[in-house]
N, C-alpha and C positions, 0 to 999 in steps of 0.2 A: 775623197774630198771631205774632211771636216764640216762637221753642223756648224755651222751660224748663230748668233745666239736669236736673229729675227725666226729662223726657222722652228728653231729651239722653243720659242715663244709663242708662233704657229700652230704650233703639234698641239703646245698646252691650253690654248684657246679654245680648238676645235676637241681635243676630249673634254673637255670641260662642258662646249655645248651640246656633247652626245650624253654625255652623263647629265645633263642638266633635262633635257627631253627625254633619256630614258625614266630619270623621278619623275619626268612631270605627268607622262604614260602612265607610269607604275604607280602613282599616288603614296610618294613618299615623301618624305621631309627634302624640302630643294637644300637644304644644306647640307643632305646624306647621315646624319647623325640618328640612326633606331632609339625612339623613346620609349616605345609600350610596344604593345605583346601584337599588335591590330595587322592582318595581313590583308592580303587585297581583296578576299571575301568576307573575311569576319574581324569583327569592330574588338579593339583591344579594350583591358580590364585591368591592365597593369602596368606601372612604370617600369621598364627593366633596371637592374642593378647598377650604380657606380652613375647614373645619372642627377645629371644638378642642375640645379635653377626649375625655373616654373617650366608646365607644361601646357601646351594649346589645348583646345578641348578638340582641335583639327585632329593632331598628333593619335586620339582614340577613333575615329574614323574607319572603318575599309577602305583598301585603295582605289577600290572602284566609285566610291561615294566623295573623294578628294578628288579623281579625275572628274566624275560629273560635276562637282563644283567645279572646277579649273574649269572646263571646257564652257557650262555656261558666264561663267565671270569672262574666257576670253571672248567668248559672240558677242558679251553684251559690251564688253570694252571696244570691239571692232564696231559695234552697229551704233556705239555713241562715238564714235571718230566719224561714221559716214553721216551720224547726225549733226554732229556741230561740221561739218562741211558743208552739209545743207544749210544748215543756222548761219555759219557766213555768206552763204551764194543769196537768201533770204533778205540779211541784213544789208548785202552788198545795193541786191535791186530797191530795197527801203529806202535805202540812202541818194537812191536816185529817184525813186518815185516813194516819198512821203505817206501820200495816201492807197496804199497797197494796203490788202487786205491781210496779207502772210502776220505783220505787225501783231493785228489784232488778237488775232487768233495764239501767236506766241505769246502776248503777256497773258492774256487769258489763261492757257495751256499751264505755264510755270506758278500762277498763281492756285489753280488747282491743284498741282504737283505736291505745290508746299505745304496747303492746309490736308491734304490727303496723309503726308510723310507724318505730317505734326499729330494728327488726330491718331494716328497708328502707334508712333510711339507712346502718347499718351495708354492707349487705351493697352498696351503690350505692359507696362509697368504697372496697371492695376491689377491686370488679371495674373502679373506674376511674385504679387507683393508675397503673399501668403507663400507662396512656394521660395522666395527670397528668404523670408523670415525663420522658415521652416530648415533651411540650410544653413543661415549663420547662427542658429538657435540650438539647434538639436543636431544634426547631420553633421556639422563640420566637426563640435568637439566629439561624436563619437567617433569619427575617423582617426582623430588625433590618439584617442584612446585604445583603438584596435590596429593601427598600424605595426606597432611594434608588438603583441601578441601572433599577429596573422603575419606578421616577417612583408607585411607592403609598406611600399618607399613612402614617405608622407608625401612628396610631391602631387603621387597616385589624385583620381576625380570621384569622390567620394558617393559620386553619383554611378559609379561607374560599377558598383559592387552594395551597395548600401540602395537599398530600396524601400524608402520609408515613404508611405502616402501621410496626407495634411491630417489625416483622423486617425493616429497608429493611436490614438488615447482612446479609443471610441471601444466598443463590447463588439468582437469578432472581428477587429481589426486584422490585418496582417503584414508581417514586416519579413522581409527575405533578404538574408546577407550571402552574398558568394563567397565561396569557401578555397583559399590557396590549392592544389592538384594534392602539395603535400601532406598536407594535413598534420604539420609538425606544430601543434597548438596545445592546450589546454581547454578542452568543453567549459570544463567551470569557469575558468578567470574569463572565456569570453561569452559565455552567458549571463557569467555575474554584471561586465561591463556594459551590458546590454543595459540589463534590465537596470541600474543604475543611472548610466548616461541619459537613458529613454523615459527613466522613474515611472517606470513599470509597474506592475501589481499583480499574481493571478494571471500569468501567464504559462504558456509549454512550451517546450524547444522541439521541434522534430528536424532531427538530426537524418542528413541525408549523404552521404559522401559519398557514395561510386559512382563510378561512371568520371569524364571528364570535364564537368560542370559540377564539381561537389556544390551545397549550399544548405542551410539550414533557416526554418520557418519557424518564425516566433508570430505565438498569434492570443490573443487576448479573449479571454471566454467569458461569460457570463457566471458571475459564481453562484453558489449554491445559496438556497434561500437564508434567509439569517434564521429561522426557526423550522422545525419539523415537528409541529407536536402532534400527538395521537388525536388528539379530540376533532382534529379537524376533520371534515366529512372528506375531502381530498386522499390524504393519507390514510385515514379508517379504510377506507372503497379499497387503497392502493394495499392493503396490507391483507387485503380477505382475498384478496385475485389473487394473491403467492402461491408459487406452489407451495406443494407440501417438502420438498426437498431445497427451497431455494428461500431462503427466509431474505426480507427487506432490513438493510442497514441501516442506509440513509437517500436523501435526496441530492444528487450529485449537479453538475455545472450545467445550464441549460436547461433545468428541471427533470434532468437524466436518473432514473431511478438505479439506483447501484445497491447491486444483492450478490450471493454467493450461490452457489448448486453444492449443496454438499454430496451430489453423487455425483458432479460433473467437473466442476474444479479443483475441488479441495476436500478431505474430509475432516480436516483440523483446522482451527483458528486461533491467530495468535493475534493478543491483544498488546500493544507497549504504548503505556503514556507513564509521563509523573505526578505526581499529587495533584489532584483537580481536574485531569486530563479526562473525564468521564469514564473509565473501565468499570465501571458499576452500571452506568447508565446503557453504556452499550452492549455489555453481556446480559443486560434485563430485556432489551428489546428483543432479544435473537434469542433468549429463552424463552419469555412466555409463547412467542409467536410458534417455536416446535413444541412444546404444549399443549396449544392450543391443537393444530395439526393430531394427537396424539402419542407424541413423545413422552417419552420418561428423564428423567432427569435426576444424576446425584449432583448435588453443590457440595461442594468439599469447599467452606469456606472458614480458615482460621481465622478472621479479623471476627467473627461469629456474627456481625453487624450488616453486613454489606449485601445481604438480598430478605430483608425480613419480609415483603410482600412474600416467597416462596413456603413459608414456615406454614406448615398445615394441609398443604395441597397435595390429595391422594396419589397424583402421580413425579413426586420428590422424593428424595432421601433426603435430610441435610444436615451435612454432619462437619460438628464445630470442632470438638477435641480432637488432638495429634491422633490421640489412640484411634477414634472412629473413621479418622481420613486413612491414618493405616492399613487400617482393615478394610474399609471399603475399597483402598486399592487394589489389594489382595484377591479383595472376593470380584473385582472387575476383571481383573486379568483371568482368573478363572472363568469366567463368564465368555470373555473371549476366545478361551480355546473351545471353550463349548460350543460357540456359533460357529467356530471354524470345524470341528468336526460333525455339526449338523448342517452345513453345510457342501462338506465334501459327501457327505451321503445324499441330499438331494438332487447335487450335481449343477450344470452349469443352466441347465432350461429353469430352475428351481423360481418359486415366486419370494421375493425379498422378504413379503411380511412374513415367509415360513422359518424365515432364520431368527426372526424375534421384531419386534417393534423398535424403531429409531431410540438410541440410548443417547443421552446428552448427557458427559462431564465437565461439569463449568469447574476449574481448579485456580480458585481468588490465592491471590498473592504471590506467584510459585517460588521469589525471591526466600522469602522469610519461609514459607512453606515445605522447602525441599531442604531449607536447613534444621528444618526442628522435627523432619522426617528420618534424615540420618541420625539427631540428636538422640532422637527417639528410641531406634533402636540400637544404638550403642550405648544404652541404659538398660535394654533391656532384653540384649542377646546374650547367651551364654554360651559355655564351649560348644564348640562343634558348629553354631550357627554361621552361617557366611558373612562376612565383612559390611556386603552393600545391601543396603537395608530390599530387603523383601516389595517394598511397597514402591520404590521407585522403579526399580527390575519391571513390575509388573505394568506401574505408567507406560512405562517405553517400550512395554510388547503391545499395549495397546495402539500408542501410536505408531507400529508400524507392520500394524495388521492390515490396515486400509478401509476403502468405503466399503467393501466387500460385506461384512459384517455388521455393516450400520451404527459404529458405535463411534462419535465425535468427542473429541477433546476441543474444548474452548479455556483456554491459556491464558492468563493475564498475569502481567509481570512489570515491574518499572523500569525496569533493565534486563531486558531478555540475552543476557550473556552466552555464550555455549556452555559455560563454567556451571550457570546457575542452572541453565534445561539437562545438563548432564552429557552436551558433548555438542560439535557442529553438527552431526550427523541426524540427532533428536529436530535441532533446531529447523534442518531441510525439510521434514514433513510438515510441516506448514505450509502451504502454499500462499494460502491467504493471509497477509499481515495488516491488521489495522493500528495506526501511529496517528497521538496525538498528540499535542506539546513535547515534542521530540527535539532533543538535540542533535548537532551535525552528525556527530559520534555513531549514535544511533541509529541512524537514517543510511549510516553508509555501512554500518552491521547487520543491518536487518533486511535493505533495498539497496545494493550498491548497482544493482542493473537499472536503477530509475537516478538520470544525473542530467541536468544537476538535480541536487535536494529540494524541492519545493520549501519554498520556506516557509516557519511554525508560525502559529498564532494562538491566541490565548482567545477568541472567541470561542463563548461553550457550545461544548459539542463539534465541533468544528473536529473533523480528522484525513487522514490520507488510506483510501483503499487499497492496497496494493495486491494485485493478482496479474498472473502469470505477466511479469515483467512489469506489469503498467499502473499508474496511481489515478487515482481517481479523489479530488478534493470533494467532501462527502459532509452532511450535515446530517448526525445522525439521527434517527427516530426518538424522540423521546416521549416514554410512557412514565406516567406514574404510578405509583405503587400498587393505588387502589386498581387503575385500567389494567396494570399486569398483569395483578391477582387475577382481574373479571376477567378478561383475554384468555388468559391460559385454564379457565374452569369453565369456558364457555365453548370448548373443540368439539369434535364430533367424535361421539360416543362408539367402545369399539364395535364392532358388525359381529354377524355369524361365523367369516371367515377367520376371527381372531381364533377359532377353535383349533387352528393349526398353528398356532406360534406356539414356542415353546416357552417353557415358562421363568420369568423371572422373579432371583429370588425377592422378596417384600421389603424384605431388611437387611441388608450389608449382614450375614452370617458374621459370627466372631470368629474370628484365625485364629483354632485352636493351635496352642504353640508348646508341643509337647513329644517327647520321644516312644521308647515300649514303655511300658507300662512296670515296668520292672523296677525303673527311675524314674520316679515323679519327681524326685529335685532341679533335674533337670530339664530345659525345655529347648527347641528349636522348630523351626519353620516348618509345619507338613507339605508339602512340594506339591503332593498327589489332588488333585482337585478332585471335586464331589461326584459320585456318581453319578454320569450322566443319565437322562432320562433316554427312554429307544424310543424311536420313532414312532411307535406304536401307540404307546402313553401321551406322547406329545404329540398327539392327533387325537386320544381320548379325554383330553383338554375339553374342559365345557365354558371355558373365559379366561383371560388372560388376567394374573393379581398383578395389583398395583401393589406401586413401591409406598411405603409407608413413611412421612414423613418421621425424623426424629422431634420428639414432645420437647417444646419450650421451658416449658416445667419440668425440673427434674424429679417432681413426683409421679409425672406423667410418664411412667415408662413405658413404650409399648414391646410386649415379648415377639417371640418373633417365632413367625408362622410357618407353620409346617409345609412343603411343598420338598418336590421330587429331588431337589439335591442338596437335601439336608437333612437328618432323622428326625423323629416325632418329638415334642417336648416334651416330655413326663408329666403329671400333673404337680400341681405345688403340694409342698410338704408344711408341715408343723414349723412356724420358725423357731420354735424352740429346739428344733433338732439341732445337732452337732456336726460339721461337716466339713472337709478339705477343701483348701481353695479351687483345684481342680473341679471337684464335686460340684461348688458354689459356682462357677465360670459357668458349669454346662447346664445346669440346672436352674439356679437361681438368679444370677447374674450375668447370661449372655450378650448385654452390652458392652461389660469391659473385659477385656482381653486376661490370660491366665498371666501374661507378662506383666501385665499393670498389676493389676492382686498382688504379685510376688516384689514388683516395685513399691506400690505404698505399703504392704507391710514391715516395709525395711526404712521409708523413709519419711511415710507418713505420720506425724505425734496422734493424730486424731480415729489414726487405724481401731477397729475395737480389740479388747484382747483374746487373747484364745480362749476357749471353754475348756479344752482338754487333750489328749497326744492319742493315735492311734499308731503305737511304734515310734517310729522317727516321725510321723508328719501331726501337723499341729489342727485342734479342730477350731469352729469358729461357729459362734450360735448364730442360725442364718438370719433371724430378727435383726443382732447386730450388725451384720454385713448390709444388707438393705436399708437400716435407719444411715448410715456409713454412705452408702453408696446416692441417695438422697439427698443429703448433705456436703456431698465433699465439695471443695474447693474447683471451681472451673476457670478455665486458663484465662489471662488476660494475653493481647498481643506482645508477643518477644517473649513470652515464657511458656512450658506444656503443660499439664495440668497435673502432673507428677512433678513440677518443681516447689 
């Protein structure tokens, strides 16, 4: 028998009112249409796809919290049906007996009702103004701005993933954004719109994505104080409690003191800012302060300018001309293998002061430096010598010898390039990077594991810490000249046990750069480093020499002292005597190198002239070589002191 179309009509009524009581059960939308992500135990956060038009703030609900609303909206819809039945069975006996009491008591009743409703709304719109304001002010346009980054519908309830309290401007604030499962975004563009939308300042991101709640904490800290200077009693107190291995940078966010271990961290530090950026000011603070400690220190600084508080101080070298930074890298790296194989003799229990005293190479400029270092000796190598200059070879054995040997590099550069350090590989020993008025560029060359980029600022001194992954906004220590100098002359003097370090040499030895002896015309690199001292000697040590600085005065030459890995000096001669350059380098003139002699002789006008020939080589009355070498011309920056 055929369906009926009443029958027809029947069937679709009653699934209609099964489906209409299973949503109303289930706490779904009675119109059956899924909006958000919201299931019947946990509250949704998201509009789903290909949805249109506005959305309820019901719609993000759990269905168990829709059904508890449903169930008491219908008791209380039923229990004001059995009250207005009451209210007319009330009204009915009123109307037949006037003076009833019920009357009373109902106008009374409603007229409470109303000023109750009244005074509640009122007081519901004060107390939510701010949090109003806070939403169509801030909160809504950042949703609009992160919607299409984080792939949510705009429909989405910005409340529903955006968590920003009324004080997110306030110092330790905190603001948490929910993060898509996918995580198909960009970090930066929505950090950048963060802090933009929010007009931020001085903020971190801590980025959190695993798990099935990804989200990320932006939170607002305290920054670091606008001055760190020495003289204060605060910072003096804080900078004498350092260790001896851990010297003080600066004062970081919260009054957080931010320092380095150079046996624990790091044993290298690189410095990158551009002009102004303080790298003078902060490789002075972390030098006197290992000075002070007892440290030794070479400054290899070609701008000749940039640390004159160091000039004088018994335990410095400091060496301005290409030729003396040459050489002194030479004689470092030498120095190096030396600790390393007094080292591998005392073995792994060994006490560190027995390998030598902490050595600091602060190396200003490395840009301009490491070009007028290759210049250098492609002026002044000759057949047979190697291609890559000597003195850079020996930098980068340095650093990647490690803390083992005690000996630090502090690097300062305006563009720390791999080009310019001499490959990526050099540039990985660093651990510790300090960045200050840094471009983007930079910041993702030097720290691309800290994102986004905190961004630069042009307040002084102002810089970014970075170690093992993490930046630390840092106001750095500053000392002045005079406190650097006192600081660093005022350490603790060496003890008894210094009688087992071994010894270092006083003076950057000259790198004699010379073949057999067969050909004195020609010269090249001696490879073989000094003889070392035996253990034995280096324990009949009765004090450890200090490094001697290099004289300001170029009259002020200091010779250089005899000690176990270098032969005696001879006594001085007649300068009326006649002698080879060779002769002169070792004897008379052991600051400049046998390469330079042979280079100003050729290119100097001001060179003296020979005195006479012994065979083929030329002699030179030593008077002149020393009035010569007193006088010559010393470099200005961008040229060597042979140009």
């Amino acid at each position: 028998m055929a369906q009926t179309k009443f029958d027809r009509q029947v069937e679709e009524t009653a699934e209609a009112v099964m489906f209409g009581i299973g949503r109303f059960l289930g706490g779904r939308d009675m119109d059956g249409v899924k909006r958000t992500d919201a299931t019947f135990w946990q509250p949704g956060t998201r509009v789903l796809p290909k949805v249109e038009g506005s959305v309820s703030r019901s719609s993000y609900r759990a269905g168990w919290q829709r059904l508890a609303f449903r169930m008491t909206g219908l008791s209380t819809a039923t229990a004001g049906g059995w009250g207005l039945w009451e209210h007319q069975e009330t009204a009915r006996a009123w109307w037949e007996n006037p003076d009833a009491a019920p009357l009373v008591a109902l106008q009374t009743g409603g007229i409470g009702a109303a000023s109750v409703a009244a005074a509640g709304g009122l007081a519901y719109g004060l107390l939510t103004r701010e949090r109003r304001e806070l939403m169509r002010e801030w909160v809504g346009p950042l949703h609009q701005a992160l919607a299409q980054p984080l792939g949510i519908a705009e429909q989405t309830d910005p409340r529903r993933y955006l968590h920003v309290p009324k004080n997110f401007s306030d110092d330790d604030a905190s603001i948490r954004v929910d993060l898509p499962v996918s995580l198909r975004f960009s970090r930066d563009v929505v950090a950048d719109l963060i802090t933009q939308k929010l007009a931020l300042e001085g903020v971190t991101f801590s980025w959190h994505p695993a798990g099935r709640k990804p989200y990320v904490l932006v939170k607002k800290t305290r920054r670091p104080p606008k001055k760190a200077a020495f003289k204060d009693p605060k910072v003096r107190d804080l900078v004498a409690k350092a260790p001896e291995s851990a010297p003080v940078i600066g004062i970081g966010t919260s009054g957080k003191t931010v320092s380095v271990d150079l046996d624990a961290d790091s044993p290298h530090i690189l410095v990158n800012a551009s002009t102004g950026g303080g790298k003078s000011v902060t490789l002075r603070c972390i030098t006197c302060q290992m000075l002070h400690n007892g440290s030794q220190a070479y400054i290899l600084d070609y701008k000749r300018i940039s640390h004159p508080w160091a000039r004088g101080i018994p335990a410095v070298t400091y060496c301005a001309d290409i030729a003396d930074i040459h050489d002194a890298l030479i004689q470092l790296g030498w120095e190096g293998r030396r600790r390393v194989r007094v080292a591998d003799e005392l073995g792994i229990d060994a006490d560190p002061d027995a390998i030598g005293p902490r050595l600091l190479i602060l190396l200003e400029e490395v840009n301009a430096t490491m070009k007028q270092l290759a210049r250098y000796w492609e002026r002044t190598r000759e057949s047979g010598d190697p291609k890559v200059s000597p003195a850079i070879d020996a930098l980068n054995e340095v650093l990647y010898m490690g803390r083992q040997v005690r000996m630090h590099v502090l690097l300062v550069a305006q563009s720390a390039t791999a080009r310019a350090l001499g490959g990526p590989e050099v540039r990985e020993q660093f651990a510790t990077r300090i960045l200050a008025r840094y471009s983007l560029n930079a910041w993702r060359m030097l720290a691309p594991e800290v994102h986004p980029a905190p961004k630069s600022t042009k307040h002084p001194g102002r810089a970014q810490v970075v170690i093992g992954g993490t930046a630390s906004e840092t106001q750095v220590l500053f000392f002045t000249d005079a406190e650097a100098r006192e600081w660093a002359t005022t350490g603790p003097q060496p003890t008894a046990n210094a009688k087992t370090r071994p010894a270092i040499p006083p003076h950057p030895a000259p790198v004699q750069l010379q073949k057999a002896a067969d050909s004195p015309a020609t010269a090249t690199v001696d490879d073989a480093p000094p003889t070392l001292p035996t253990t034995q000697e280096v324990a009949a040590q009765t004090a450890l020499p200090t490094v001697q600085a290099l004289a300001t005065d170029p009259d002020d030459t200091v010779p250089a002292a005899t000690s176990p890995t270098s032969p005696a000096t001879p006594a001085a001669v007649d300068d009326d005597q006649a002698v080879g350059l060779r002769q002169a380098h070792e004897h008379h003139l052991p600051e400049i190198t046998l390469a330079a002699l042979r280079y100003a002789r050729a290119h100097d006008p001001s060179f003296p002239a020979p005195a006479g020939k012994r065979g083929a080589e030329l002699l030179y009355r030593v008077g002149d070589l020393k009035r010569w070498a007193r006088n010559r011309p010393r470099a200005a920056v961008g040229t060597t002191d042979l140009d």
